[in-house]
C-alpha positions as CSV (number, residue, x, y, z in Angstrom):
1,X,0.0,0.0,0.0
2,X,1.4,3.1,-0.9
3,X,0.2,6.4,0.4
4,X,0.9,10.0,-1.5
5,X,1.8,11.7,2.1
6,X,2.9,10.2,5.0
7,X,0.6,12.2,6.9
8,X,-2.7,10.2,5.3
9,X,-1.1,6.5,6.1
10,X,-2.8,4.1,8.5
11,X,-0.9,2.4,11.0
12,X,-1.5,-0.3,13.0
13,X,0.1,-1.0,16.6
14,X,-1.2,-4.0,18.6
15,X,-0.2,-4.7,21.9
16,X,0.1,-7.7,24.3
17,X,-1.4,-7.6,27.7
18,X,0.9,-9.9,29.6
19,X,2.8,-6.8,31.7
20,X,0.7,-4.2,29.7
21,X,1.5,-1.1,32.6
22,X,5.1,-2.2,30.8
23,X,3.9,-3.1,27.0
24,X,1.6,0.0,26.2
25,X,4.6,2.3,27.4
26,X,5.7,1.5,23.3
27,X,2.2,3.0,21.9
28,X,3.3,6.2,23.8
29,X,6.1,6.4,22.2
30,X,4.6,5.5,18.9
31,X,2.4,8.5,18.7
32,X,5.3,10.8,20.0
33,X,5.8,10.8,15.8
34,X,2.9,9.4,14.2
35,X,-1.0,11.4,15.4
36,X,-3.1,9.5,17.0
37,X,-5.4,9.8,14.9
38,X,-3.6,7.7,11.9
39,X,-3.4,4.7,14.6
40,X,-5.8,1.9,15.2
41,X,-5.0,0.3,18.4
42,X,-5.7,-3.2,19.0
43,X,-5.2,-5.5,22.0
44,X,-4.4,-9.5,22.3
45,X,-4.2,-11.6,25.1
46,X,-0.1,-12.6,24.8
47,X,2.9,-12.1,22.8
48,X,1.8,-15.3,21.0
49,X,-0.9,-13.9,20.0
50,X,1.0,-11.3,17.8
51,X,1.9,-12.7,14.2
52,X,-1.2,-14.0,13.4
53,X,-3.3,-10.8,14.2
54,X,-0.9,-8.8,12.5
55,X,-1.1,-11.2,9.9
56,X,-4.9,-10.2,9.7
57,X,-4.2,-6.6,9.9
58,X,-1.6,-6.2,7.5
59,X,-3.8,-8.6,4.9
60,X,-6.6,-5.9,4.8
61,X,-4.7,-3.2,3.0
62,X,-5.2,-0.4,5.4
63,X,-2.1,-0.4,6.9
64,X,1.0,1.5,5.5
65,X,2.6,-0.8,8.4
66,X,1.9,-2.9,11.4
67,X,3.5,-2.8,14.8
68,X,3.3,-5.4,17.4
69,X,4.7,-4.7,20.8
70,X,5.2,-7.4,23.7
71,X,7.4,-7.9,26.8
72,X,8.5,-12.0,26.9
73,X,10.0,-12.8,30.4
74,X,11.7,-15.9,31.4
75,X,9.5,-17.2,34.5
76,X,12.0,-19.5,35.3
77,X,11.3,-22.3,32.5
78,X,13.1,-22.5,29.9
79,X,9.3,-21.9,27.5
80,X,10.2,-18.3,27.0
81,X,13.1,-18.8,24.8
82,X,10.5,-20.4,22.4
83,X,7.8,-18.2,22.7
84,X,10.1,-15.3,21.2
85,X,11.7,-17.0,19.0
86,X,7.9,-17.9,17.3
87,X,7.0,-14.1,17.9
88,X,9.6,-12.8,15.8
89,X,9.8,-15.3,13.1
90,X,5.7,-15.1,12.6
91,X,6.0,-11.5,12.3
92,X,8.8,-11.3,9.7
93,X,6.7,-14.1,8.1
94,X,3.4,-11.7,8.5
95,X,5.3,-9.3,6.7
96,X,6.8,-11.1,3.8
97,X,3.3,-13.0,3.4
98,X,1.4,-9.5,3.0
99,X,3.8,-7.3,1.4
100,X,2.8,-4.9,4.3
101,X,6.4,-3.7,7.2
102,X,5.1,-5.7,10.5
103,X,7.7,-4.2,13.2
104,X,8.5,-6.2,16.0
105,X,8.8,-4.0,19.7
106,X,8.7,-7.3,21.5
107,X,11.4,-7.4,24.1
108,X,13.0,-10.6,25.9
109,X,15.1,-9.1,28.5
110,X,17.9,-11.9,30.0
111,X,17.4,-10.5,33.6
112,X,13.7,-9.3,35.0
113,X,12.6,-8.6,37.9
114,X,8.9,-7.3,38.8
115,X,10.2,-4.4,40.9
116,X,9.8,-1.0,41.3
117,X,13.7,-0.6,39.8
118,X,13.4,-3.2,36.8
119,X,9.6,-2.1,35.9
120,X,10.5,1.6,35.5
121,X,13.6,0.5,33.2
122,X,11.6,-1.0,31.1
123,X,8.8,1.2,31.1
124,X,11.3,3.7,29.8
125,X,12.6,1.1,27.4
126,X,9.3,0.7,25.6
127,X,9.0,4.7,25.1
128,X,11.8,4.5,23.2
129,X,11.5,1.4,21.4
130,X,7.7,2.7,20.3
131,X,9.7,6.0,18.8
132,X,12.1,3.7,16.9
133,X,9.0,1.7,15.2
134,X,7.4,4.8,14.2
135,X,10.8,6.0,13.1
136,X,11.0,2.5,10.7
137,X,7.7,2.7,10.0
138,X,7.8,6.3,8.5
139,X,11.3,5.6,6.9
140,X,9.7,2.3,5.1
141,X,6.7,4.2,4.1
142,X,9.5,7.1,2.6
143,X,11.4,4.4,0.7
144,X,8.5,2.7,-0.8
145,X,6.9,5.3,-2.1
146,X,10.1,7.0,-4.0
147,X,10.6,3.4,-5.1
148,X,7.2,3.9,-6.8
149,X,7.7,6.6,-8.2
């Protein structure tokens, strides 16, 4: 999908809600640089949940691009390693399948704690990494379009 102007795209940013006081930090951040009003927000249930919703999305043709943010933790089983690993590989795949830039903000951090300390580090984190996917987003949606024309 290629927009004219930036400023008419549709984006969409869905959001896990395992640790969402952490997760929706990176929507925040995404609509630091991209208005509110070009952003559908949509919610799932995990970080699992992720590729195939913005699978969905991105298969619609609104979208000038997708972002999916999510916050994996290792609860002390080895089962997070694998849920990441899934996360990012189905969004690239969501991607590639549609044609349409599905960014990944989902984080796996080697060391989390739920404190006060680690919860506000990564609440910061997610600010920034929700900038840096509107920043890619924006950038893609530059590059395509002088690649059409």
């Amino acid at each position: 999908m290629t927009q004219a102007r930036h400023t008419q795209a549709r984006y969409a940013f869905v959001k896990a809600r395992w640790h969402a006081d952490i997760v929706d930090r990176a929507l925040d951040g995404f609509l630091e640089l991209i208005p509110a009003e070009q952003v559908d927000v949509f919610d799932v249930p995990g970080a699992f949940e992720l590729p195939l919703f913005s699978r969905d999305l991105a298969a619609t043709g609104k979208y000038a691009a997708v972002a999916a943010a999510a916050f994996v933790v290792d609860g002390g089983i080895y089962r997070h390693d694998f849920v990441a690993q899934a996360v990012v590989d189905g969004l690239m795949r969501a991607g590639m399948e549609t044609g349409v830039p599905v960014l990944s903000v989902s984080l796996t951090p080697h060391h989390y704690q739920e404190t006060d300390h680690h919860n506000g580090i990564f609440r910061a984190h997610f600010v920034e990494k929700g900038r840096e996917a509107a920043r890619a987003a924006l950038m893609i949606g530059k590059a395509r379009a002088a690649l059409a024309a």
